[in-house]
C-alpha positions as CSV (number, residue, x, y, z in Angstrom):
1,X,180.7,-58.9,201.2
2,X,180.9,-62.2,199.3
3,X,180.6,-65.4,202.1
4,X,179.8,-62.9,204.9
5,X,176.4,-62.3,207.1
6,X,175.5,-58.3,207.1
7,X,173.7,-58.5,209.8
8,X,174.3,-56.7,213.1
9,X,174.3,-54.6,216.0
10,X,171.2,-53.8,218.4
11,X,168.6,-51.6,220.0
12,X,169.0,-49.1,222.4
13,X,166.4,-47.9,224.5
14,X,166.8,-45.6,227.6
15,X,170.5,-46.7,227.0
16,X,169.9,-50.2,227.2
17,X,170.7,-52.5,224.1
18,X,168.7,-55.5,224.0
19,X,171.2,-57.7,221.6
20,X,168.9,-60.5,221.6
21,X,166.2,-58.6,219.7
22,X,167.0,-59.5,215.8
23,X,165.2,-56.5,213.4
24,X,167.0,-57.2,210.3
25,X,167.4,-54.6,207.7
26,X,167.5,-54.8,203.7
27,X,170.5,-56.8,202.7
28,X,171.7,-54.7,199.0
29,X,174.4,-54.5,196.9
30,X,175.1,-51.0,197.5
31,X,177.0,-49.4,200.5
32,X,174.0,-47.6,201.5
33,X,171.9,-50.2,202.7
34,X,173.4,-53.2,203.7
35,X,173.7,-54.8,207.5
36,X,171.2,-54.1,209.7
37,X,169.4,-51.2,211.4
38,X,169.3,-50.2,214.8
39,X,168.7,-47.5,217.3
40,X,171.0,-45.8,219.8
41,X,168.5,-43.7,221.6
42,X,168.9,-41.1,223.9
43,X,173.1,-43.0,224.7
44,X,173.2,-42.7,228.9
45,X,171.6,-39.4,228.2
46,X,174.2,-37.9,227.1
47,X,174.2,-37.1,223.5
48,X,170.7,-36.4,222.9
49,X,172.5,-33.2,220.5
50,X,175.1,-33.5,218.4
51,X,176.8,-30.8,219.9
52,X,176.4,-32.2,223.6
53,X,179.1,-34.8,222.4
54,X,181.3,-32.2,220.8
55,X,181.7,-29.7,223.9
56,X,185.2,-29.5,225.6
57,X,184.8,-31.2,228.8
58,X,184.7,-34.7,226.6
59,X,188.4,-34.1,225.6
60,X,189.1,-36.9,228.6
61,X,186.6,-39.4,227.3
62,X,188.1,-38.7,223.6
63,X,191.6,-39.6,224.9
64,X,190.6,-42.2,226.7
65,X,189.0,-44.4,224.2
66,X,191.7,-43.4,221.9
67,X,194.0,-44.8,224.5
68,X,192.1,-47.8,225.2
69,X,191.0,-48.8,221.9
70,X,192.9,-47.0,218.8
71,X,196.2,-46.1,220.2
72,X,197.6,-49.4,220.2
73,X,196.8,-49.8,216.5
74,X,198.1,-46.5,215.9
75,X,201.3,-46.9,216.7
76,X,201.6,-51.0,215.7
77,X,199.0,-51.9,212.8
78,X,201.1,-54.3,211.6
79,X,203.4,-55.8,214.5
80,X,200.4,-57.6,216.2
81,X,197.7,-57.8,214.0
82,X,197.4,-58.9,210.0
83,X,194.1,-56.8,209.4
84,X,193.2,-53.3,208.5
85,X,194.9,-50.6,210.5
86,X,192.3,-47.7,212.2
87,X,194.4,-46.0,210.1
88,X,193.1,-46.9,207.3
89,X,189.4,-46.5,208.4
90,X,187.8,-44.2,206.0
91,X,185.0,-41.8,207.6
92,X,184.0,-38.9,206.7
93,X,185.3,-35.7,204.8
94,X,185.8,-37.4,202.0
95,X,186.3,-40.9,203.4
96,X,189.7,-40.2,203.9
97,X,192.2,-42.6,205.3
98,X,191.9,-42.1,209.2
99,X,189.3,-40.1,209.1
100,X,187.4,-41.3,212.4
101,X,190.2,-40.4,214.3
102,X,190.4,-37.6,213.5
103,X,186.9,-36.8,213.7
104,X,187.1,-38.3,217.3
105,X,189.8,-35.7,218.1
106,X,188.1,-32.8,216.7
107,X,184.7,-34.2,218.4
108,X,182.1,-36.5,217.1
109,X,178.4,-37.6,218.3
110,X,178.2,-40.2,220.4
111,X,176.4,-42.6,218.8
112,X,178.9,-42.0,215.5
113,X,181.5,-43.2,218.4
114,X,179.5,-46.4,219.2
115,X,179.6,-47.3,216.0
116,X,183.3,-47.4,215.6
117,X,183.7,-49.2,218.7
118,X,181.6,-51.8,217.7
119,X,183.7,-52.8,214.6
120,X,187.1,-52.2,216.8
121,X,185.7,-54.4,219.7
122,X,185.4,-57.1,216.2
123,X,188.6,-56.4,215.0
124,X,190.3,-57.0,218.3
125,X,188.7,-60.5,217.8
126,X,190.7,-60.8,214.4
127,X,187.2,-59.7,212.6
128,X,188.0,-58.0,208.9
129,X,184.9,-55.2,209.6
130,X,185.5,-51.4,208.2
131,X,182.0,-51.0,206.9
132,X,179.3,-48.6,209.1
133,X,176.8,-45.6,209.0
134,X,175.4,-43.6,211.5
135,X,172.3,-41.5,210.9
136,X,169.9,-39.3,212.9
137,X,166.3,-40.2,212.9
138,X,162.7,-38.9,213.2
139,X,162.9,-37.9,217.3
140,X,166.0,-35.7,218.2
141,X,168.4,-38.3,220.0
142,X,167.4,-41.2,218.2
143,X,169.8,-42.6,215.7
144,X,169.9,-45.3,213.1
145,X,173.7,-47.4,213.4
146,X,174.6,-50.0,210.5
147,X,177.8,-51.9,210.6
148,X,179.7,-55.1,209.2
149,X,180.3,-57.9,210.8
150,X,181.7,-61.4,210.3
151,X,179.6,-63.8,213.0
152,X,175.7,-63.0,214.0
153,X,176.1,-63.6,217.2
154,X,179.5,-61.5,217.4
155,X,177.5,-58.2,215.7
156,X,174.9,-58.0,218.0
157,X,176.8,-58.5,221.3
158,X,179.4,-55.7,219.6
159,X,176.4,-53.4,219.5
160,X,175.6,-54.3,223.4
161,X,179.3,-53.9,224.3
162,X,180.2,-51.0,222.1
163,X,177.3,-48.8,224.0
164,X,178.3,-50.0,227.6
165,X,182.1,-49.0,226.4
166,X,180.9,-45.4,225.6
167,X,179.2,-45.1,228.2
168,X,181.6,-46.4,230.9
169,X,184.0,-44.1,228.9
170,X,181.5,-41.0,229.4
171,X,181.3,-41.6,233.0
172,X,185.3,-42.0,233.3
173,X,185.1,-45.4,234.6
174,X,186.2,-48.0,231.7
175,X,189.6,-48.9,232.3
176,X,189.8,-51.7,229.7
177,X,187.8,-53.5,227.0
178,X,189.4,-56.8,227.8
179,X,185.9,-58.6,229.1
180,X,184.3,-57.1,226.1
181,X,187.3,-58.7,224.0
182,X,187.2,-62.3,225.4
183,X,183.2,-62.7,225.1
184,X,183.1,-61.9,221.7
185,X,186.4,-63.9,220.9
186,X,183.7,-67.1,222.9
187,X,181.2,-66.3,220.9
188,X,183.0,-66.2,217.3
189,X,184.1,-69.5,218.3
190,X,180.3,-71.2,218.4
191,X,178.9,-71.7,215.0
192,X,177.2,-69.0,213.1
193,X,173.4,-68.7,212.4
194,X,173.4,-70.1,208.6
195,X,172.7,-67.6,205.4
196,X,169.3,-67.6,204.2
197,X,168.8,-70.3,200.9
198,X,165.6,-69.4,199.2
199,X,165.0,-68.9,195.9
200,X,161.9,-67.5,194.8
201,X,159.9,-67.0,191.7
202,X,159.1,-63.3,192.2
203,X,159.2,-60.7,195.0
204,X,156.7,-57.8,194.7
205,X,157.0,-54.2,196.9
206,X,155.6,-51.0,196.7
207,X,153.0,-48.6,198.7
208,X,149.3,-51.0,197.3
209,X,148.4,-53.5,195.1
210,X,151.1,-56.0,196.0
211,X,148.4,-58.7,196.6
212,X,146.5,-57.8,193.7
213,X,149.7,-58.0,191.3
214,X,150.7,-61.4,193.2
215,X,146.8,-62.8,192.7
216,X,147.0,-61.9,188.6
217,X,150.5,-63.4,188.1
218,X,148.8,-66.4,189.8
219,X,145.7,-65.9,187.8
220,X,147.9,-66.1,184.4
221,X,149.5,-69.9,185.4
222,X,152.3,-69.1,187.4
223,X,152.9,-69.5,191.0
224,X,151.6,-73.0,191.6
225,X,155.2,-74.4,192.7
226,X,157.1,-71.6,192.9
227,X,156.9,-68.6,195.9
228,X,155.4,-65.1,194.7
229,X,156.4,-63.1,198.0
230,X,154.7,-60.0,199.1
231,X,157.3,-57.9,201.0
232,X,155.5,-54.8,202.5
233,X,157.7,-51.9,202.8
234,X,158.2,-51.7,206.7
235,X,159.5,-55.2,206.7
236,X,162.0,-54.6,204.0
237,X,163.1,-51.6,205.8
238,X,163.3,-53.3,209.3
239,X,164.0,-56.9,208.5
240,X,165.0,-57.1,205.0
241,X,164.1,-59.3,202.0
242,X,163.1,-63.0,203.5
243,X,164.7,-64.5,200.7
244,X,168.1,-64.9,199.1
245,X,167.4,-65.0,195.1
246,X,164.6,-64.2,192.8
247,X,163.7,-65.0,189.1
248,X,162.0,-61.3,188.6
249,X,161.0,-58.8,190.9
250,X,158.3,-55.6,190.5
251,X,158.0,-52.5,192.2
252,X,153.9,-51.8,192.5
253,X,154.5,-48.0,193.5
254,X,156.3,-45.5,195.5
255,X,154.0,-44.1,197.8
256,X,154.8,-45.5,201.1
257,X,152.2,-44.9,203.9
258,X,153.7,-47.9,206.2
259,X,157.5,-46.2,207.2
260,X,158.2,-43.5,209.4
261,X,157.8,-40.5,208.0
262,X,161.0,-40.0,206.8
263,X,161.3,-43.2,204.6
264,X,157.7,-41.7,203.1
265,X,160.0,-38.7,201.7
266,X,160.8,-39.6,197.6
267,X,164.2,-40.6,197.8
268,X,164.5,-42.7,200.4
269,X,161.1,-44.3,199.3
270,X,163.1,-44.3,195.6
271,X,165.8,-46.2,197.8
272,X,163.5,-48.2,199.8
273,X,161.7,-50.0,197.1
274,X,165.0,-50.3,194.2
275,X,166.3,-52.8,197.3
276,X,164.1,-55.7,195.9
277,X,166.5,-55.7,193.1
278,X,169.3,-57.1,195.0
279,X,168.4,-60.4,195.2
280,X,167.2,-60.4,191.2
281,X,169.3,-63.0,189.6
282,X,172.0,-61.3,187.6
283,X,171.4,-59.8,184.6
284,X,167.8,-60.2,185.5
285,X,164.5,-58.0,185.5
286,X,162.9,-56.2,187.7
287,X,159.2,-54.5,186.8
288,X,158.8,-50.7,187.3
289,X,156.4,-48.0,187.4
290,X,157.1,-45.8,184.2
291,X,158.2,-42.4,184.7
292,X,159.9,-43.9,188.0
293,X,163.2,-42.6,187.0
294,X,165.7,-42.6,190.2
295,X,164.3,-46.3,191.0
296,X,164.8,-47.6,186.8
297,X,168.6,-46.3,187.1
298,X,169.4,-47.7,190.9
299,X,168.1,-51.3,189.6
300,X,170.3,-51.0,186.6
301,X,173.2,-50.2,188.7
302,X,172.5,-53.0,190.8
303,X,173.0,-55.0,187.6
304,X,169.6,-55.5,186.5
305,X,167.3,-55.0,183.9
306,X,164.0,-53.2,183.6
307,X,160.9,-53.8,182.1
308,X,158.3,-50.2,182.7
309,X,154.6,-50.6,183.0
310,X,151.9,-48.0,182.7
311,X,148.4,-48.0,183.2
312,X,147.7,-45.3,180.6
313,X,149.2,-45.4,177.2
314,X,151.4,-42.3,178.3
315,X,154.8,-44.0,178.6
316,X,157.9,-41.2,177.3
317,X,160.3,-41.7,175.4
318,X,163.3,-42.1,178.8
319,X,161.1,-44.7,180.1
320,X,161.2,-46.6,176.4
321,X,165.2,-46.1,175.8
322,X,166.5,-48.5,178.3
323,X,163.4,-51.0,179.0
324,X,163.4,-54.6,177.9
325,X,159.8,-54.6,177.6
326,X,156.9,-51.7,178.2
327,X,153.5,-52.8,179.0
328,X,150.7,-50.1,178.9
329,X,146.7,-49.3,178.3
330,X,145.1,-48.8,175.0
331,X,141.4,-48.6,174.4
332,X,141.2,-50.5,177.4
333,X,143.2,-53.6,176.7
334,X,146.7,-54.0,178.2
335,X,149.3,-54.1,175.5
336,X,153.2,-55.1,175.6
337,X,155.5,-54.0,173.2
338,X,158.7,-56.0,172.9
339,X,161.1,-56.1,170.2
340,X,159.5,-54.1,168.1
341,X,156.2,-55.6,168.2
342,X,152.8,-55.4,170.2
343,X,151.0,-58.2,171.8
344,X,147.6,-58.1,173.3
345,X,147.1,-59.6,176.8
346,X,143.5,-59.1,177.3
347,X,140.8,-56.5,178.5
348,X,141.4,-53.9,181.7
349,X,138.6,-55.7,184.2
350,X,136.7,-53.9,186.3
351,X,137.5,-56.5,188.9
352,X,141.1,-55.8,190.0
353,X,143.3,-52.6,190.5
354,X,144.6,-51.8,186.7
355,X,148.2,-51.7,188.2
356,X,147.7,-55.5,189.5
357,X,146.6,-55.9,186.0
358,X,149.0,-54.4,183.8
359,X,152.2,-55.2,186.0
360,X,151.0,-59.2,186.4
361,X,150.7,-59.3,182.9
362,X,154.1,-57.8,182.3
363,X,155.7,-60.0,184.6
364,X,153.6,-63.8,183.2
365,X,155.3,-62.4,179.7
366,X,158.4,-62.0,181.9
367,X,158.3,-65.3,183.1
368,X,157.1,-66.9,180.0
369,X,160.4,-65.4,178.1
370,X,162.7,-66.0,181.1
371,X,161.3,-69.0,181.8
372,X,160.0,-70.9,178.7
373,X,160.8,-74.6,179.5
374,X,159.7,-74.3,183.1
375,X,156.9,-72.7,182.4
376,X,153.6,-73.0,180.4
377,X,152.9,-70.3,178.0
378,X,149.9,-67.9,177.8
379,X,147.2,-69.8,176.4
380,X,144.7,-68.0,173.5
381,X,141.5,-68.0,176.1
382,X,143.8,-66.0,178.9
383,X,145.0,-63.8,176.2
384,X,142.1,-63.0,174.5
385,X,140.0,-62.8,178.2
């Protein structure tokens, strides 16, 4: 959302949510990843199964948060408030209009609840939030909640009150949200945290060689005034990319051995890693494994363009329709091909991973296109060394 923070909500542990606690997730253009991620583990213990939270006896505490939060808003959307209706909160089956209440009628999860408290309790503040996800994790009870919000401070005190509202409503003891209401309407009044400004020269992820890749783009004349960042995989997935913009961006690999297993599996690794392209520069390039087919075509939907490296000369014909550039191995020098033509950038040494090698070169004749006035170009020594 253009002008907004996606940041939010907190951690629950034994049913407690520590709001203070700031894990921020990757921020990305698509809907899939963006705001933050958190945990609502083991919710009062009561919804430590999906179907715990679906069985009968919870027809009271259904009716009564419908009562206390939705009902209002079902009957006057407009009258009171000039912001989305609940009504037209797509969730679910299809992400039909009103589809979380329904679900809630029929019976939902608990933590699937807290999350659509959390952006009512924001829209009660006069908040324009409609954005969330709730997922299941690795241990049974444990779930992953993202949601929108508007204010930093306002998100992650929603996630605190949003629990303690389901709760109280599980127990049969809420009776109104108006407490909940007033402190977030204090806080939204305080000033936000600001955005993060950073502009960077390149961000590199992927399972290895991240320093390796970062040390030969150095080694090639770049990097002397501007950031190369090494963003591991667990802190892209728990706290996001520490920067806002980036000239170019590479992808080392995508065997992750530093997530939860779960994030290890191939498409959410895929997903995981294609996340560095959201804060490429538009229309700008972002360095991929070849053969790395679901990551190539989630960059280019992010708006991107890709340039495919190889440390073999075995690079297909897919990988070559839609690159900009292809960088390989042949008789043990490091070729790019570009427009047609083939350049030489130097021997494979013995002294560095070849992926460090062949993507670093790819991304100084990156950088040296991208950036010709800013930056000096390869001299004959590092090409022919």
């Amino acid at each position: 959302m253009e002008g907004r923070s996606h940041r939010s909500s907190g951690r629950a542990a034994d049913g407690v949510i520590h709001g203070g606690s700031a894990e921020y997730a990757a921020i990305c253009r698509t809907p899939d990843a963006t705001t933050s991620r958190r945990h609502a583990n083991h919710i009062g213990g009561i919804a430590d199964t999906d179907d715990e939270a679906r069985t009968d006896d919870r027809g009271a505490t259904r009716k009564r948060l419908l009562r206390l939060l939705f009902s209002e808003r079902l009957e006057r959307p407009v009258e009171r408030r000039k912001r989305r209706p609940v009504l037209d909160v797509g969730c679910g089956r299809g992400r039909e209009r009103g589809g979380f209440i329904v679900r809630l009628r029929d019976g939902t999860y608990a933590a699937h609840i807290i999350e659509h408290v959390a952006l009512e309790l924001q829209t009660m503040i006069g908040h324009d939030v409609g954005y969330g996800r709730t997922r299941g994790g690795d241990i049974t009870g444990e779930y992953t909640l993202i949601f929108e919000h508007m204010h930093e401070a306002v998100g992650l005190r929603s996630a605190a009150l949003a629990l303690e509202t389901v709760q109280q409503a599980f127990a049969g003891t809420l009776t109104n949200v108006d407490h909940a209401v007033a402190e977030l309407k204090a806080l939204a009044s305080k000033p936000d945290v600001p955005l993060l400004h950073q502009h960077v020269l390149c961000g590199i992820t992927g399972g290895s060689d991240r320093a390796a890749t970062r040390d030969e783009i150095v080694r090639r004349g770049f990097g002397n005034d501007d950031l190369i960042i090494d963003v591991s995989p667990v802190f892209l997935l728990q706290a996001g990319l520490p920067y806002s913009r980036s000239t170019i961006a590479i992808v080392t690999d995508t065997k992750l051995t530093d997530v939860p297993e779960r994030y290890q599996e191939e498409e959410r690794a895929q997903r995981l890693m294609s996340c560095v392209a959201d804060a490429v520069d538009p229309g700008g390039i972002v360095i991929v494994p070849a053969k790395e087919w679901e990551v190539q075509e989630k960059i280019r939907d992010a708006g991107c363009r890709v340039a495919i490296f190889a440390t073999d000369s075995n690079v297909t014909r897919r990988d070559r329709k839609l690159a900009r550039a292809v960088a390989l191995v042949a008789n043990g020098r490091i070729m790019i091909d570009w427009r047609g033509e083939r350049s030489d950038h130097g021997p494979v040494r013995s002294d560095a991973p070849v992926t460090a090698q062949v993507a670093g070169a790819l991304a100084a004749f990156t950088l040296n296109e991208v950036q010709p006035q800013q930056q000096p170009a390869l001299s004959a020594v590092e090409s022919a060394s």
